[in-house]
DSSP file (Angstrom, degrees, kcal/mol; ACC not computed):
  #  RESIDUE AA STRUCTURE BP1 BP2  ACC     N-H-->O    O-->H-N    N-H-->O    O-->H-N    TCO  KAPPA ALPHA  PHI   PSI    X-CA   Y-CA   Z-CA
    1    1 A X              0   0    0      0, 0.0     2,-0.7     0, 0.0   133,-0.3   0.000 360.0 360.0 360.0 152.4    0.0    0.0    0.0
    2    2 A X  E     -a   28   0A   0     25,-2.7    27,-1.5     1,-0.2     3,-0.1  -0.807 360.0-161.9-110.8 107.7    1.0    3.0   -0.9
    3    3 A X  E    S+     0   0A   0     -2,-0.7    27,-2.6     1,-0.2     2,-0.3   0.800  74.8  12.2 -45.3 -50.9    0.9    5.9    2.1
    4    4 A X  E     -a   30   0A   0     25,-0.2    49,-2.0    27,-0.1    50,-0.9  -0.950  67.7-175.0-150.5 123.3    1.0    9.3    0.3
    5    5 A X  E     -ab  31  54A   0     25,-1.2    27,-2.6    -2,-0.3     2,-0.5  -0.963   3.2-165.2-109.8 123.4    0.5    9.5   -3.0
    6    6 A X  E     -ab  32  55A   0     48,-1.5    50,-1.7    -2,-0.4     2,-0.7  -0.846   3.4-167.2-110.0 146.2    0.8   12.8   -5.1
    7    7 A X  E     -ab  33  56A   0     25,-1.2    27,-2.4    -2,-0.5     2,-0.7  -0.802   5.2-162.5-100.0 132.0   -0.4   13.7   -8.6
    8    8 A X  E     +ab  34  57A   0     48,-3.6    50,-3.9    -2,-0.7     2,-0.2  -0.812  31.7 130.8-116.2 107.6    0.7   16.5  -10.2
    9    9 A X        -     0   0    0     25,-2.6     2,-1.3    -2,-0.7     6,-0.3  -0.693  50.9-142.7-147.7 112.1   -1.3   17.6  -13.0
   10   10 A X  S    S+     0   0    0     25,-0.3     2,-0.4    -2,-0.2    25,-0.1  -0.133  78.7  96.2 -72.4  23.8   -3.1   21.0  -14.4
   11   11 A X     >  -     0   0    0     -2,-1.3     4,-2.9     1,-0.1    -2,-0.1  -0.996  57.0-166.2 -84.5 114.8   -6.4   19.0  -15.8
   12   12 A X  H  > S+     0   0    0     -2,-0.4     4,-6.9     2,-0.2     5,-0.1   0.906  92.4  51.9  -8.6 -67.4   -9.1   19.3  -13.1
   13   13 A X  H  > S+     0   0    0      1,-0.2     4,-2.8     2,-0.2     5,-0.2   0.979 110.4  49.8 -67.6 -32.8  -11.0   16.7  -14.8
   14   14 A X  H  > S+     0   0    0      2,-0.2     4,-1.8     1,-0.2     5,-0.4   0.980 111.4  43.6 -54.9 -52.7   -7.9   14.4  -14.8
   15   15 A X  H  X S+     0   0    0     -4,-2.9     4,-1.4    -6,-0.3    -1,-0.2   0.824 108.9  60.4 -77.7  -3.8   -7.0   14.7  -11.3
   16   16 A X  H  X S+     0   0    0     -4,-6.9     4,-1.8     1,-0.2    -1,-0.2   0.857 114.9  39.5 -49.4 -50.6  -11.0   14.3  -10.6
   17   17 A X  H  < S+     0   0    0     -4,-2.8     4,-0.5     1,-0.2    -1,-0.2   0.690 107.2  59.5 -75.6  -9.1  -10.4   10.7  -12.5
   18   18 A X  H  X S+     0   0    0     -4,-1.8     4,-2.0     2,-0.2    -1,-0.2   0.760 111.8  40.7 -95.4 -55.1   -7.3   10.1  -10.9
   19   19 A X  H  X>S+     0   0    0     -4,-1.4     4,-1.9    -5,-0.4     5,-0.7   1.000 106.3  57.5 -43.8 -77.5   -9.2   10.4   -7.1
   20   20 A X  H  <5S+     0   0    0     -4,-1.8     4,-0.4     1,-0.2    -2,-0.2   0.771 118.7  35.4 -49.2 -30.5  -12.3    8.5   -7.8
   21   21 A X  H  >5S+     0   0    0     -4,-0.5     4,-0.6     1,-0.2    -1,-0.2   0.878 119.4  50.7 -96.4 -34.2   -9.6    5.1   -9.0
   22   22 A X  H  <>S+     0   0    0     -4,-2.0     6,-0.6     2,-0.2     5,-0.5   0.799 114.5  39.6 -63.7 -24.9   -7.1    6.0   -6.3
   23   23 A X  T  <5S+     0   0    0     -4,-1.9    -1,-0.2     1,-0.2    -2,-0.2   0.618 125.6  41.5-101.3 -28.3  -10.0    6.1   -3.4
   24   24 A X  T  4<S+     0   0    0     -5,-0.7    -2,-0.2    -4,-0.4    -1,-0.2   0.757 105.2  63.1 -87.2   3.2  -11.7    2.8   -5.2
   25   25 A X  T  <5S-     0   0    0     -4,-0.6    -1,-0.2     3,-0.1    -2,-0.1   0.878  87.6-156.2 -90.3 -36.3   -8.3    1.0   -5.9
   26   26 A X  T   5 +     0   0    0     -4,-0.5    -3,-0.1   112,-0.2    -4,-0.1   0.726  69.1 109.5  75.8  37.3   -7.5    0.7   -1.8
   27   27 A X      < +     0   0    0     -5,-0.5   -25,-2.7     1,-0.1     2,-0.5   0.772  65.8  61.1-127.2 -33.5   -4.3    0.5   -2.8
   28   28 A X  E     -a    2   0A   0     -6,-0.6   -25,-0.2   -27,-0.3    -2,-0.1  -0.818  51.0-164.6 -82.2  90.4   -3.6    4.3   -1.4
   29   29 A X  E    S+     0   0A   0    -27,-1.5    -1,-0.2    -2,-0.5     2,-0.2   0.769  78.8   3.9 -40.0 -98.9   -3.7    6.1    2.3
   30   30 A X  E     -a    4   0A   0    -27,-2.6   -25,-1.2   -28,-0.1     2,-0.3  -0.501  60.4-158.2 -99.6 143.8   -3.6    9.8    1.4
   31   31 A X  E     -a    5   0A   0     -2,-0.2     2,-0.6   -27,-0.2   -25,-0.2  -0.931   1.7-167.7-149.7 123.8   -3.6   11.6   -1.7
   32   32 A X  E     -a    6   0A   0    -27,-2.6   -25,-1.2    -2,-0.3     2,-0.2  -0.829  16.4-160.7-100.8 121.6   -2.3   14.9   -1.9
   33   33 A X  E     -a    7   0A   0     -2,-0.6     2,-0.3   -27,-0.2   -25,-0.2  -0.816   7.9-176.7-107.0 143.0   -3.4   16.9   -5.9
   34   34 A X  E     -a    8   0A   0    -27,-2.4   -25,-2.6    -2,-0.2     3,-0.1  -0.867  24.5-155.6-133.6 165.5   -1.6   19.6   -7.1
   35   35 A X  S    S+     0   0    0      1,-0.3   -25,-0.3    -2,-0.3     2,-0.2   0.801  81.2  20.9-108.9 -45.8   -2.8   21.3  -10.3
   36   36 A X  S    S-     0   0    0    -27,-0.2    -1,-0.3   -26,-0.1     3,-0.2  -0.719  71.6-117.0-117.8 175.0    1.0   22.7  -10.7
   37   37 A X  S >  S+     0   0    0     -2,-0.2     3,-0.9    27,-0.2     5,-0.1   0.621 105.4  63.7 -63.0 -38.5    4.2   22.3   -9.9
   38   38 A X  T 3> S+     0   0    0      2,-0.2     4,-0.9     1,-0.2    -1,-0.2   0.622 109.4  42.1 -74.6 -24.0    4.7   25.6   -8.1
   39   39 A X  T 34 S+     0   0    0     -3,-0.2    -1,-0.2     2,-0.1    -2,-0.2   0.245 112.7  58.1 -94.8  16.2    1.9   24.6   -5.1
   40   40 A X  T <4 S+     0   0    0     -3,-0.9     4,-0.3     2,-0.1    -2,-0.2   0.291 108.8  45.9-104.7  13.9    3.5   21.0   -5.1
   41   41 A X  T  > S+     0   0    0      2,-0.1     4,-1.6     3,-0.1    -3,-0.1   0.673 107.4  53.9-114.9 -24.2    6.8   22.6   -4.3
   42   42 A X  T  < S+     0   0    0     -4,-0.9     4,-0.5     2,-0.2    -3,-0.1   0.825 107.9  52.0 -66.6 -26.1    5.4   24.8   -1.7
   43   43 A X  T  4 S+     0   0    0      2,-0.1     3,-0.2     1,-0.1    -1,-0.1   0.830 107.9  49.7 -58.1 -41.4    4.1   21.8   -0.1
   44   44 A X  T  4 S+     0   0    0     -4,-0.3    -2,-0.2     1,-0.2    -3,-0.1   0.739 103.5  61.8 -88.7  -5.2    7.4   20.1   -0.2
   45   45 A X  S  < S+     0   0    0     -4,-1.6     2,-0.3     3,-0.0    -1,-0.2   0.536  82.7  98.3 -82.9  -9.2    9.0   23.3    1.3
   46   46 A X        -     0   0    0     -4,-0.5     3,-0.3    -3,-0.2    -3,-0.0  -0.546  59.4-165.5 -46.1 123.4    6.7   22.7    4.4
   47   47 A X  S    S+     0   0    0     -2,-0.3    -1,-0.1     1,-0.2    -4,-0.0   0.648  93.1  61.6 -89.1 -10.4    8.9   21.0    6.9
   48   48 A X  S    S+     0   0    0      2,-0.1    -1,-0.2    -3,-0.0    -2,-0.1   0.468  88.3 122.5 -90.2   3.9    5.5   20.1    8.7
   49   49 A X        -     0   0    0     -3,-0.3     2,-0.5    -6,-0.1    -5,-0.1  -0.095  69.5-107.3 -64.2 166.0    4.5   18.0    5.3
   50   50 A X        -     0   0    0      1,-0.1    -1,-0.1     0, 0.0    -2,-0.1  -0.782  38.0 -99.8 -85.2  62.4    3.7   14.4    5.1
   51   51 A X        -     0   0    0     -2,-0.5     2,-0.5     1,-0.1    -1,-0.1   0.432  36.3-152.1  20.3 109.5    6.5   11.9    3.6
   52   52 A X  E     - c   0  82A   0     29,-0.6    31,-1.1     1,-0.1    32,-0.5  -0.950   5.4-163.7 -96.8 115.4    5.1   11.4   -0.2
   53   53 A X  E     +     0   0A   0    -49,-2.0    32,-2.3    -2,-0.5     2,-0.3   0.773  67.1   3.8 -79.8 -19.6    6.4    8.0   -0.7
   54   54 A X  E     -bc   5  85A   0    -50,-0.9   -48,-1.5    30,-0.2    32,-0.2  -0.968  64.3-137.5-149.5 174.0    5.7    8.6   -4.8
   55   55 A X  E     -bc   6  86A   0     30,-1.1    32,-3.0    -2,-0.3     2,-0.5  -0.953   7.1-148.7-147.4 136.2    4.7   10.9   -6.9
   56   56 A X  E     -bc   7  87A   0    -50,-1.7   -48,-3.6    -2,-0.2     2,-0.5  -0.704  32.0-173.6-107.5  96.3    2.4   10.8  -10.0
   57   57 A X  E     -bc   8  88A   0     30,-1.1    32,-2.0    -2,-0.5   -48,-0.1  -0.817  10.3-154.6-141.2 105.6    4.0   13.6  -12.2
   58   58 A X  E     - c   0  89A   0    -50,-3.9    32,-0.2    -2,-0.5     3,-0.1  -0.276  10.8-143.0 -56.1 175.7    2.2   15.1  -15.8
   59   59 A X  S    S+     0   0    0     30,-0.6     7,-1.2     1,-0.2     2,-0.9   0.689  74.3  52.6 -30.1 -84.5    4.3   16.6  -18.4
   60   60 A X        +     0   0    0      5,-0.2     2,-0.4     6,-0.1    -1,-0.2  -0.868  65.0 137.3 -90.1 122.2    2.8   19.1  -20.0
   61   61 A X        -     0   0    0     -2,-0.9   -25,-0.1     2,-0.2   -50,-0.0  -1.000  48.5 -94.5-153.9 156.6    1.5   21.6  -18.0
   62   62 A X  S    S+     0   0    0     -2,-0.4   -52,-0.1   -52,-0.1     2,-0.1  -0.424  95.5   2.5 -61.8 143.1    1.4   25.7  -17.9
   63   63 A X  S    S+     0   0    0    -27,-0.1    -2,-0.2   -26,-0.1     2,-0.0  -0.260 140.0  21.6  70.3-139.5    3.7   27.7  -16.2
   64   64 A X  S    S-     0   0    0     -2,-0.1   -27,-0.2     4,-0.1     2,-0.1  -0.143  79.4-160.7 -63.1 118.3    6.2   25.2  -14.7
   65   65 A X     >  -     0   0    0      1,-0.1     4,-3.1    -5,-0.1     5,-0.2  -0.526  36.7 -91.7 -89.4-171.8    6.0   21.6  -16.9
   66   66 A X  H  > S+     0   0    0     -7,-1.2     4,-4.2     2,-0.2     5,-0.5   0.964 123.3  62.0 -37.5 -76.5    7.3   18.5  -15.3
   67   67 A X  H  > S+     0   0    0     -8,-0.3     4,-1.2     2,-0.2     5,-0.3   0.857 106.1  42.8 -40.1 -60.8   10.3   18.6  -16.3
   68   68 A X  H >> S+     0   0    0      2,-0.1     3,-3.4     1,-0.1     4,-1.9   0.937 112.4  54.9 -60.6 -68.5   11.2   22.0  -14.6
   69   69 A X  H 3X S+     0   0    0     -4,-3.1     4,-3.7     1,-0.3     5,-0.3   0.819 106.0  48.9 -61.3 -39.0    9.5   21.1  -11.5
   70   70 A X  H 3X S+     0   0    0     -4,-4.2     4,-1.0     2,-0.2    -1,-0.3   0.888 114.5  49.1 -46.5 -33.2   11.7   17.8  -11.2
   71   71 A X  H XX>S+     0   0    0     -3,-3.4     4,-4.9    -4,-1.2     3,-0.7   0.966 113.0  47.9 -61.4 -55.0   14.7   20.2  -11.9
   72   72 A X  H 3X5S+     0   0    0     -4,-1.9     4,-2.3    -5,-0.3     5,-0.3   0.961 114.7  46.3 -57.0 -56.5   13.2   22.7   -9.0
   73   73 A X  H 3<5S+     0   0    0     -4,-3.7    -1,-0.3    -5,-0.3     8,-0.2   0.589 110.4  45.9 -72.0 -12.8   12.8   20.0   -6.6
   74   74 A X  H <<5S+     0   0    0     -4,-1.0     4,-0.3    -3,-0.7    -2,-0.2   0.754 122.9  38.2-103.1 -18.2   15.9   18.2   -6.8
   75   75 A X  H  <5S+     0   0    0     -4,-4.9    -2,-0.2    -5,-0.1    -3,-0.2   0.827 119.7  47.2 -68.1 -60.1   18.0   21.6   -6.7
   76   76 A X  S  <<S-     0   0    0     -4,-2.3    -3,-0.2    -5,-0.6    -2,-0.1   0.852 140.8  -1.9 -48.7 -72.8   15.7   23.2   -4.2
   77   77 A X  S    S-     0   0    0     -5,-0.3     3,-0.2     1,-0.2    -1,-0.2   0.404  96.9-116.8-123.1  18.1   15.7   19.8   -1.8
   78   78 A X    >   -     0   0    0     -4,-0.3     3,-0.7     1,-0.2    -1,-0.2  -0.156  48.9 -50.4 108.9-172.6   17.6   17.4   -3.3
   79   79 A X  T 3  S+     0   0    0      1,-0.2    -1,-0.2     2,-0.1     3,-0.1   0.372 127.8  60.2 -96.9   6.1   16.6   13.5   -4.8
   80   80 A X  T 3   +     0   0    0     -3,-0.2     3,-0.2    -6,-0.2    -1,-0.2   0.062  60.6 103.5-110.4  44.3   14.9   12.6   -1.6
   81   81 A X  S <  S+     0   0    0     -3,-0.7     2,-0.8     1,-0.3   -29,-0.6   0.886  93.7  47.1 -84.3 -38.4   12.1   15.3   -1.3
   82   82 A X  E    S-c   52   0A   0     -3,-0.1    -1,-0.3     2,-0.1   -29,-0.2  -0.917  83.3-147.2-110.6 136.9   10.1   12.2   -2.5
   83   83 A X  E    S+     0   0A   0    -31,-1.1   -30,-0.2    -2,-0.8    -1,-0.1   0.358  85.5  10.8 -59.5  -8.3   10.7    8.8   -0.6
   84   84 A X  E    S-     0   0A   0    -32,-0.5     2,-0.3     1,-0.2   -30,-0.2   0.107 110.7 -63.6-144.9-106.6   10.1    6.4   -3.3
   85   85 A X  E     -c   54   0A   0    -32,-2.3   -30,-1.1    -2,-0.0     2,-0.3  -0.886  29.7-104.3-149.5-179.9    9.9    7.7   -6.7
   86   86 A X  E     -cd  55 107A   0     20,-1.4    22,-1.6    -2,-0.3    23,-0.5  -0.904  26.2-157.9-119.4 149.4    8.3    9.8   -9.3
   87   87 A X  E     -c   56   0A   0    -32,-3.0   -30,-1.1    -2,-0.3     2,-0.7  -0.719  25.5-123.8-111.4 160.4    6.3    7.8  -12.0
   88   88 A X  E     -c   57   0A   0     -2,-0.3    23,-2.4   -32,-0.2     2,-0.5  -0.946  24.2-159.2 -98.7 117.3    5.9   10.2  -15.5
   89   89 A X  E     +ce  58 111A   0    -32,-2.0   -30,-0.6    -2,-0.7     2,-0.4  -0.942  28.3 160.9-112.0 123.5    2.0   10.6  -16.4
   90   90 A X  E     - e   0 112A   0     21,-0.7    23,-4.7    -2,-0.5   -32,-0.1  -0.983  64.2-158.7-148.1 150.3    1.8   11.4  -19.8
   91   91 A X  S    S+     0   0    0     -2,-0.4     2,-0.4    21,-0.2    21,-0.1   0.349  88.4  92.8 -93.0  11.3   -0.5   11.6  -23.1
   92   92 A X        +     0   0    0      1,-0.1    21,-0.1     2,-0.0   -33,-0.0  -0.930  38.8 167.1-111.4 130.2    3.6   11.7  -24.9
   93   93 A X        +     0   0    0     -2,-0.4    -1,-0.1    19,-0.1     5,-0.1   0.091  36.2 131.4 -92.9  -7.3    5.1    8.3  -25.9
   94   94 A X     >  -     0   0    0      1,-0.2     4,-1.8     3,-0.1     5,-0.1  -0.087  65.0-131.4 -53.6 155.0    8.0   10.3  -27.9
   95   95 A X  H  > S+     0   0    0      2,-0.2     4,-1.0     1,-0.2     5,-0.2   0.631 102.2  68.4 -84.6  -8.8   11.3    8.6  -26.7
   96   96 A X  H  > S+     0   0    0      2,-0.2     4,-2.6     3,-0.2    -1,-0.2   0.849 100.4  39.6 -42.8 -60.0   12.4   12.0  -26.2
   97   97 A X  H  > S+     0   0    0      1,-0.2     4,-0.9     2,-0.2    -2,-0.2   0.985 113.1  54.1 -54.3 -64.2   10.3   12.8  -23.5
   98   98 A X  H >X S+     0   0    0     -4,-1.8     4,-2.1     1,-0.2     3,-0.5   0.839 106.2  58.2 -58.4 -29.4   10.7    9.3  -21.9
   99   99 A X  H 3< S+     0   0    0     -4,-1.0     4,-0.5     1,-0.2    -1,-0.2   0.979 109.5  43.2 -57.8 -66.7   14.7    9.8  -22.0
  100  100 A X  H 3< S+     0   0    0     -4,-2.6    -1,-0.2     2,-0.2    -2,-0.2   0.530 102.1  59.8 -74.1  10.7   14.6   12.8  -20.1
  101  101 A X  H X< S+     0   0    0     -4,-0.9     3,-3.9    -3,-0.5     2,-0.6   0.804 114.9  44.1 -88.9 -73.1   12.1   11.9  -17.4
  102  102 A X  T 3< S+     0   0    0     -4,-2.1    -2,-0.2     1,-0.4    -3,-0.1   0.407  93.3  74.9 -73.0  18.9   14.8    9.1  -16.7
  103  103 A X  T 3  S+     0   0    0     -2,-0.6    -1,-0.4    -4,-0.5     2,-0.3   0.346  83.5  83.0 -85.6   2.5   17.8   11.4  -16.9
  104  104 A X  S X  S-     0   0    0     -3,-3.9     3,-0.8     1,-0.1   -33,-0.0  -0.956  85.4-139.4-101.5 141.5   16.5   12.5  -13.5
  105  105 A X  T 3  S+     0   0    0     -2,-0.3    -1,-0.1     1,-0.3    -3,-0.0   0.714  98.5  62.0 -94.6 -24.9   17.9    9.8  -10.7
  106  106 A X  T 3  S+     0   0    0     -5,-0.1   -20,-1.4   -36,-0.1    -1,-0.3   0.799  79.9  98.8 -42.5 -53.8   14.2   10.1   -9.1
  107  107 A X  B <   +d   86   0A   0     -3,-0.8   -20,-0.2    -6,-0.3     3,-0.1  -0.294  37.9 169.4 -57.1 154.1   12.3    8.9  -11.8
  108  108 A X        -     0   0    0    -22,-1.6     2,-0.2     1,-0.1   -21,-0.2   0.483  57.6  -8.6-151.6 -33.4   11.3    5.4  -11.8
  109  109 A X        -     0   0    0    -23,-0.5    -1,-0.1     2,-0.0     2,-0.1  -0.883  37.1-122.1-125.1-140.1    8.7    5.5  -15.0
  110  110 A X        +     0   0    0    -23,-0.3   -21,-0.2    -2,-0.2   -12,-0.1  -0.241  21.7 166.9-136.3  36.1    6.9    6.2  -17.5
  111  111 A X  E     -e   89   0A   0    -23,-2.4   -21,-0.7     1,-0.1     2,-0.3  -0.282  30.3-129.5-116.8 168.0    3.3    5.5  -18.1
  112  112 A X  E     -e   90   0A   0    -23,-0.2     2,-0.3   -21,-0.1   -21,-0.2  -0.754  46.0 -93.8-110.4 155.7    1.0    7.2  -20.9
  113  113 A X  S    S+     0   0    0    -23,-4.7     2,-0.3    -2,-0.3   -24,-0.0  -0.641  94.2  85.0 -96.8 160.9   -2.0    8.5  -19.6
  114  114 A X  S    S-     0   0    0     -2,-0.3     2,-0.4  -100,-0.0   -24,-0.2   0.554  80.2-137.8 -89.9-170.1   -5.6    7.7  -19.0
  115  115 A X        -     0   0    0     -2,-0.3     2,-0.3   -26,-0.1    -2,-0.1  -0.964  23.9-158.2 -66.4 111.2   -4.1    6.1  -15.6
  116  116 A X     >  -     0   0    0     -2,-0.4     4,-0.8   -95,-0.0     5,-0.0  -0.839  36.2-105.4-101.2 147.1   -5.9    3.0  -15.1
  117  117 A X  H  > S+     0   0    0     -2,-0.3     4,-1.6     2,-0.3     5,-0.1   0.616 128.3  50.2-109.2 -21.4   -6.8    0.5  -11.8
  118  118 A X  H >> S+     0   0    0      2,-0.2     3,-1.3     1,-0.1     4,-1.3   0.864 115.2  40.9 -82.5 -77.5   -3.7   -1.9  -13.8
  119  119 A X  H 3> S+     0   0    0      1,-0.3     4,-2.1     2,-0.2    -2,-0.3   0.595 113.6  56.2 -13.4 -52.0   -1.4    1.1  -14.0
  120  120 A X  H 3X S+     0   0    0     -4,-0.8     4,-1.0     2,-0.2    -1,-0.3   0.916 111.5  37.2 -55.5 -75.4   -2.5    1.8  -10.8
  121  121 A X  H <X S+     0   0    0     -4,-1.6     4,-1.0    -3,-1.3    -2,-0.2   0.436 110.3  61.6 -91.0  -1.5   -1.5   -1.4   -9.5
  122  122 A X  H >X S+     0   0    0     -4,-1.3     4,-2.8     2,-0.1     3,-0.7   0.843 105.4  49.3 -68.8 -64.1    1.9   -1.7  -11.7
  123  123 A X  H 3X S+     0   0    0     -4,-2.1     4,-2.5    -5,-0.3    -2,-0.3   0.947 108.9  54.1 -68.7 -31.0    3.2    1.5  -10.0
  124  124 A X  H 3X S+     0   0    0     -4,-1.0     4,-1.3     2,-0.2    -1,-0.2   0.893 112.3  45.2 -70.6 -25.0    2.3   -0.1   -6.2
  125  125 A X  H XX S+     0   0    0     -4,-1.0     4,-2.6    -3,-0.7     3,-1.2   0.928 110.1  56.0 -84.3 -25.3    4.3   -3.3   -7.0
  126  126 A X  H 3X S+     0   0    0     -4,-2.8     4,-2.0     1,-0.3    -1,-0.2   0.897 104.0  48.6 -60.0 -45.7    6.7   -1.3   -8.2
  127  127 A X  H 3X>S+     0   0    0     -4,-2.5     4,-1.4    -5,-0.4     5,-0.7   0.707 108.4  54.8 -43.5 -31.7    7.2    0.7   -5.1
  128  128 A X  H <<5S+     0   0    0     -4,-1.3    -2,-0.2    -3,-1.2    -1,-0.1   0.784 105.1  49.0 -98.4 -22.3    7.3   -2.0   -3.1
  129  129 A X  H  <5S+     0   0    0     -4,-2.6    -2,-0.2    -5,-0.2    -1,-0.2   0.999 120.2  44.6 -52.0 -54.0   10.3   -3.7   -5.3
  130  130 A X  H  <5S+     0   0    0     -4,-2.0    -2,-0.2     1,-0.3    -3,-0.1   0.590 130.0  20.1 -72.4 -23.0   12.1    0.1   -4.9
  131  131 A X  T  <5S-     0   0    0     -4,-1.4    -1,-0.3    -5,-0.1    -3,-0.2   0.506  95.5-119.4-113.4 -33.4   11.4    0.6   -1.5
  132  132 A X      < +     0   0    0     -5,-0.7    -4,-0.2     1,-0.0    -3,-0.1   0.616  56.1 151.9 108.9  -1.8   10.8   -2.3    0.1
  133  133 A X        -     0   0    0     -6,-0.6     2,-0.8     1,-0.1  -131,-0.1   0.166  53.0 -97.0 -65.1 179.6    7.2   -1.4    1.2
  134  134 A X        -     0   0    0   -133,-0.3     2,-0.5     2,-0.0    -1,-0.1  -0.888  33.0-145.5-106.8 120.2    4.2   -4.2    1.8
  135  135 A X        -     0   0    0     -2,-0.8     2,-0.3   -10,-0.1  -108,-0.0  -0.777  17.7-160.4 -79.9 124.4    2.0   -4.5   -1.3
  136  136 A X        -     0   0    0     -2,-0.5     2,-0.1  -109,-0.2     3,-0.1  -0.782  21.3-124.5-100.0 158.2   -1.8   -5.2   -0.1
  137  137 A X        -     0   0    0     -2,-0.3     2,-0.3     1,-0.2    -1,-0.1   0.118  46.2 -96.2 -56.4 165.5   -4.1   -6.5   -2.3
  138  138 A X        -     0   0    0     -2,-0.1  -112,-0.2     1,-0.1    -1,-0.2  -0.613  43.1 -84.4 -93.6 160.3   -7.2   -4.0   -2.3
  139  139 A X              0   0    0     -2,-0.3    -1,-0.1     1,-0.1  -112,-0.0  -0.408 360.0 360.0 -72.7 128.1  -10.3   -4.3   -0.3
  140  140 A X              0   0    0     -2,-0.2    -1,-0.1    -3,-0.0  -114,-0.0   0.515 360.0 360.0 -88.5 360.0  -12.6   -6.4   -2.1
């Protein structure tokens, strides 16, 4: 299971679908949404913040994309501002894109979006390989 999860993504309606599978997957404590990058890195400059053991991080976005905020956050507080990893949520398959998500030592994958309850449950076993955590099954 995964404790604190965050998504960062500037569609509404995405991070609306992104909830509704994360609170029905069981797979998930807490889940903290940011719409940008710039109020998930004032969250991570809280010292009273929560451990996010991954984080769920689009691409494209306004104002600060991914790709800066991963920059911002690993200058501002270094490659353990998240405990586990950052996953790449994207509607881009280009191998460009996917190269430079993993040129950051944080990253851990890749997925093309919608997010889906498999996706979903790909990125928990996968945490638990990277970290070591206990994968539950979901609440039936």
């Amino acid at each position: 299971m995964i404790d604190h999860l965050m998504t960062i993504d500037d569609e509404p309606i995405d991070q609306k679908l992104y909830k509704r599978l994360i609170e029905r997957s069981g797979l998930v404590g807490t889940l903290h949404q940011h719409l940008g990058g710039e109020t998930a890195l004032d969250f991570f400059a809280n010292p009273d913040r929560p451990e996010i053991d991954a984080i769920l991080l689009d691409i494209n976005m306004p104002g600060m994309n991914g790709f800066e905020f991963l920059h911002a956050a690993t200058t501002r507080f270094g490659t353990h501002f998240v405990k586990c990893a950052v996953i790449m949520l994207s509607t881009s398959a280009r191998e460009e894109d996917k190269a430079r998500a993993h040129s950051f030592d944080v990253v851990h994958g890749f997925m093309t979006k919608p997010l889906t309850l498999d996706a979903l449950r790909q990125v928990d076993t996968r945490l638990a390989e990277l970290c070591g955590a206990q994968v539950q099954p979901p609440a039936a």
